[in-house]
C-alpha positions as CSV (number, residue, x, y, z in Angstrom):
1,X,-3.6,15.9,-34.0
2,X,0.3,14.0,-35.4
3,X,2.7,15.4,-33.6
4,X,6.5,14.5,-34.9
5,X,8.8,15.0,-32.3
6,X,12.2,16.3,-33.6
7,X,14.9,13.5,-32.9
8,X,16.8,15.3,-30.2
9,X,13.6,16.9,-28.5
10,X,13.6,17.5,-24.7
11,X,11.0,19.7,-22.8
12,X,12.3,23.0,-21.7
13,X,10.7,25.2,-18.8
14,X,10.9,28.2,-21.8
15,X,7.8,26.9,-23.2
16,X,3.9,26.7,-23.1
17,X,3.9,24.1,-20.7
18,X,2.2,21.0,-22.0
19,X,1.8,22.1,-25.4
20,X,1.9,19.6,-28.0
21,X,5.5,18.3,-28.4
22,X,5.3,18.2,-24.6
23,X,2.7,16.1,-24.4
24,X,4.0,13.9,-27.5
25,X,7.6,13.7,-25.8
26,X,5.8,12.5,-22.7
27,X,3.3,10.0,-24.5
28,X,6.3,8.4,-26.8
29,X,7.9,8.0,-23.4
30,X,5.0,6.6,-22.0
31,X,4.6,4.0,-24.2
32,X,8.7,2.9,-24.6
33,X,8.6,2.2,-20.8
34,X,5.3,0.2,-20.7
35,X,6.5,-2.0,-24.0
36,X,9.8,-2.7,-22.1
37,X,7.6,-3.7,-19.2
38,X,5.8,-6.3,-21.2
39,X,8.8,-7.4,-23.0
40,X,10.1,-8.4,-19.7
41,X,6.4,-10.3,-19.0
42,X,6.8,-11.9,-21.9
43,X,10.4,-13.3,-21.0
44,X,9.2,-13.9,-17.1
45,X,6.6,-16.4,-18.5
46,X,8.4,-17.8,-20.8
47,X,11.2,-18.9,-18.1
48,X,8.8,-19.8,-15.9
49,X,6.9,-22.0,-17.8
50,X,10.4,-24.0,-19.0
51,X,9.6,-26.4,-16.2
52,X,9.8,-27.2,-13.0
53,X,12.9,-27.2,-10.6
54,X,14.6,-30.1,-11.6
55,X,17.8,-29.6,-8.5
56,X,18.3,-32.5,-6.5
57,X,20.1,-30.1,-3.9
58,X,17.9,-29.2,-1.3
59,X,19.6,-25.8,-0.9
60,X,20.2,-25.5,-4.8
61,X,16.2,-25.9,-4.7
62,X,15.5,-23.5,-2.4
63,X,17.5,-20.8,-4.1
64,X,15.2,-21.5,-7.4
65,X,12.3,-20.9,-5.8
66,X,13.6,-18.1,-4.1
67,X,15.0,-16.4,-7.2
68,X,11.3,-17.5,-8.8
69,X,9.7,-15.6,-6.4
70,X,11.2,-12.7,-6.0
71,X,10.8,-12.9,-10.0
72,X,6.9,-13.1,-9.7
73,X,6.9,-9.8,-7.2
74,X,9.0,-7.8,-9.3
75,X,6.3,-9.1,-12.6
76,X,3.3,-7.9,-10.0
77,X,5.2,-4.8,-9.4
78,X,5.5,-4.3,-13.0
79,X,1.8,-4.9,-13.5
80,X,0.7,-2.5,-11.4
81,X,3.2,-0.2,-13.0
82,X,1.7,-0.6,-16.2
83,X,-1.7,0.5,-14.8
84,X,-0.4,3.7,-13.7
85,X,0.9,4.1,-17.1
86,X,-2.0,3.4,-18.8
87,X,-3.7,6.2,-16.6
88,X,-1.6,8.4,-17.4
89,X,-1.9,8.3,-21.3
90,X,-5.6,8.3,-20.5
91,X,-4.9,11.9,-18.6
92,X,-2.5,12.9,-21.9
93,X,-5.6,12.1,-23.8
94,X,-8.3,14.2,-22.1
95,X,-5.7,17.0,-21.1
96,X,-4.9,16.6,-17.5
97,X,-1.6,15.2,-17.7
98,X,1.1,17.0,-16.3
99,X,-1.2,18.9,-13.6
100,X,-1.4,18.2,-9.9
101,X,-4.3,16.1,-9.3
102,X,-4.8,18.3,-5.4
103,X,-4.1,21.7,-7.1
104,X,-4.6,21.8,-10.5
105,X,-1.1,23.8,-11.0
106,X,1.7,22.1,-13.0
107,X,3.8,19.2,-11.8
108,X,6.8,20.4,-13.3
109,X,9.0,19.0,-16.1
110,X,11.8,17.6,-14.0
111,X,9.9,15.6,-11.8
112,X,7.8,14.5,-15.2
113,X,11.1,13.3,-16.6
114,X,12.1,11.2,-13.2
115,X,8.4,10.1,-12.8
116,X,6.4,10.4,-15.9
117,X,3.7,8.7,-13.9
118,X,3.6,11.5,-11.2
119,X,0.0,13.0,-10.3
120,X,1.0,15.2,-7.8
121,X,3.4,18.4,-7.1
122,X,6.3,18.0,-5.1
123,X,4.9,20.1,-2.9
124,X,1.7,17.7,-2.4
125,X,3.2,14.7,-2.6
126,X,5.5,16.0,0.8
127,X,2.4,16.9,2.2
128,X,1.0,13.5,1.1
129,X,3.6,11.8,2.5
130,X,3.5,13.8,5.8
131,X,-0.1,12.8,6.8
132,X,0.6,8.8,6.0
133,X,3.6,9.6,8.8
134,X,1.3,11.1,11.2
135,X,-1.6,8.7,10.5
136,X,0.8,5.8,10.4
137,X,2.2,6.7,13.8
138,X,-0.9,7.1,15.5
């Protein structure tokens, strides 16, 4: 089913929720952040493979290879960022996205909009969050 999203579209709590320009909104969005994502792959590799550190200076060479790392966790980060994206268009596909995955009721559209990635409630996430504190402490 083509869904056109009006230009100035935003999800309001007044309607069905998840109904088709929901779901549209959430998949256009979806998709912006993970091409940005690889964009910024892209780039990463391409300065990275520009050559090796060519600094004489001892501490200017450390600093490179500092900077490179850090570079190359923030790329993994962004990797496994892209995963959860790609699961959850697969979930706006089949018709689970926006629901918790523990309860089954609806994530909401606010924390959709900060976390468009989210698969739990508030509510379940705190609790989530609460047993790794108790488990971690043990």
């Amino acid at each position: 089913m083509l869904v056109t999203l009006p230009p100035d579209y935003k999800p309001a709590s007044a309607e069905e929720f998840m109904n088709p320009l929901q779901l549209e909104y959430f998949r256009q969005k979806l998709l912006r952040w993970r091409s940005d994502l690889l964009r910024e792959a892209g780039e990463t590799l391409h300065s990275l493979g520009e050559g090796g550190i060519a600094e004489a200076d001892l501490t200017d060479r450390a600093s490179v290879e500092t900077d490179r790392a850090l570079e190359l966790r923030t790329r993994d980060r962004a990797r496994k960022l892209i995963s959860k994206i790609d699961q959850a268009l697969e979930r706006i596909e089949n018709g689970t996205y926006g629901y918790c995955e523990e309860t089954g009721e609806p994530i909401g559209l606010r924390r959709l909009e900060a976390r468009p990635i989210a698969t739990l409630s508030i509510e379940a996430q705190e609790r989530h969050e609460r047993m790794e504190r108790v488990h971690r402490d043990d």
